[in-house]
LUMLOLO-880812 format. One record per residue: y, x, z of N, C-alpha, C in turn; residue in one letter. Coordinates in steps of 0.1 Angstrom, whole numbers, padded with zeros to 4 digits, always signed. Example, Ala and Ser with C-alpha at 12.3 -4.5 7.8 and 13.67 -1.06 7.14 Angstrom:
% residues 2
-0057+0132+0078-0045+0123+0078-0033+0132+0078A
-0022+0128+0071-0011+0137+0071+0000+0129+0079S
This chain:
% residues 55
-0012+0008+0000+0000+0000+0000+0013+0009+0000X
+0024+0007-0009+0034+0016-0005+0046+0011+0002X
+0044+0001+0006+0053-0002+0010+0051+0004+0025X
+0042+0008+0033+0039+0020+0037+0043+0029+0040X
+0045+0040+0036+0049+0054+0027+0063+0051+0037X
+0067+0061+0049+0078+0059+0056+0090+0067+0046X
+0085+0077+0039+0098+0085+0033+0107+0084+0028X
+0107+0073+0021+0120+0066+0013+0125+0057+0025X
+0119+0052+0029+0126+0042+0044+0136+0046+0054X
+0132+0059+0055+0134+0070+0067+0149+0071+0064X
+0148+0079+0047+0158+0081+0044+0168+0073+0036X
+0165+0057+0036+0178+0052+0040+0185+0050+0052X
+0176+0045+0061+0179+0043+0075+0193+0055+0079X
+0188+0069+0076+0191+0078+0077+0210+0078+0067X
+0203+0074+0058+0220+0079+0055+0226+0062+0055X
+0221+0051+0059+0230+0041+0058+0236+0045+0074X
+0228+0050+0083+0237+0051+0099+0246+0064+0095X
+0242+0077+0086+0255+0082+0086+0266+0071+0076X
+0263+0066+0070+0275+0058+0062+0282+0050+0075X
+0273+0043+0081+0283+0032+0093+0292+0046+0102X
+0281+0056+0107+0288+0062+0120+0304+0076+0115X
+0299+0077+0101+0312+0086+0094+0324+0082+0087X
+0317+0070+0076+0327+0069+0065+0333+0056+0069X
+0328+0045+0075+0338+0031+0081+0343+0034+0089X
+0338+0040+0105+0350+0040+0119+0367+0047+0112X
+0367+0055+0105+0384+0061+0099+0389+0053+0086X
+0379+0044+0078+0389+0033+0070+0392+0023+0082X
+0383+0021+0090+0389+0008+0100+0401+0008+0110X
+0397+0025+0113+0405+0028+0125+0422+0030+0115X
+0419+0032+0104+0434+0036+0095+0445+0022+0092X
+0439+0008+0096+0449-0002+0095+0456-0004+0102X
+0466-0012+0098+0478-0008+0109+0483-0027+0111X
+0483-0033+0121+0486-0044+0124+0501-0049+0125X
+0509-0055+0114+0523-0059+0111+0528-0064+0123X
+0521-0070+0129+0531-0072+0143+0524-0064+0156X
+0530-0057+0164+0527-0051+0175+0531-0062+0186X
+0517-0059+0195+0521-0065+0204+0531-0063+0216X
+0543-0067+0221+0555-0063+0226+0550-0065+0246X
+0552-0059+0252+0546-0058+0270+0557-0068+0272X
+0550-0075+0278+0555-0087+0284+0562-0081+0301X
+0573-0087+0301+0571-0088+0317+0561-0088+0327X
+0561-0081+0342+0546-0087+0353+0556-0091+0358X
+0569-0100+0359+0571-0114+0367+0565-0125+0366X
+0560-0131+0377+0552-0142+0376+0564-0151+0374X
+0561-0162+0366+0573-0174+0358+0573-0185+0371X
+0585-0188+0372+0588-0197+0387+0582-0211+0384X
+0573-0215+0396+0568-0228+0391+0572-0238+0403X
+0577-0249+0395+0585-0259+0401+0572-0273+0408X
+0571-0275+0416+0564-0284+0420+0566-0300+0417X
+0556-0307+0411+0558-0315+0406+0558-0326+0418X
+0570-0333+0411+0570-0346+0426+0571-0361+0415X
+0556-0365+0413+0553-0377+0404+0550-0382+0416X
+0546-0401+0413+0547-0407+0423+0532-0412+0425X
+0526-0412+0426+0506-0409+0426+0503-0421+0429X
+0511-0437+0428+0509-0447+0429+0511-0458+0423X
């Protein structure tokens, strides 16, 4: 049976994980996102207590 025969298997295995682990992480890592995200304030926002009438 050849389908079998690890050699040819091996060596895709082999060079599809170098393709994922060399040549995609530096096209992906190279995009650049149009809006940055801006740091918010750490003030917590003043919360007003609600006075509804529950009846």
């Amino acid at each position: 049976m050849p389908q079998l025969n690890p050699a040819p298997w091996l060596a895709i295995l082999v060079f599809s994980w170098l393709v994922f682990l060399i040549v995609i992480p530096p096209k992906v890592m190279a995009h650049s996102f149009p809006n940055e995200p801006t740091p918010q304030s750490t003030e917590k926002p003043k919360g007003e207590p609600w006075n509804w009438p529950w009846h």
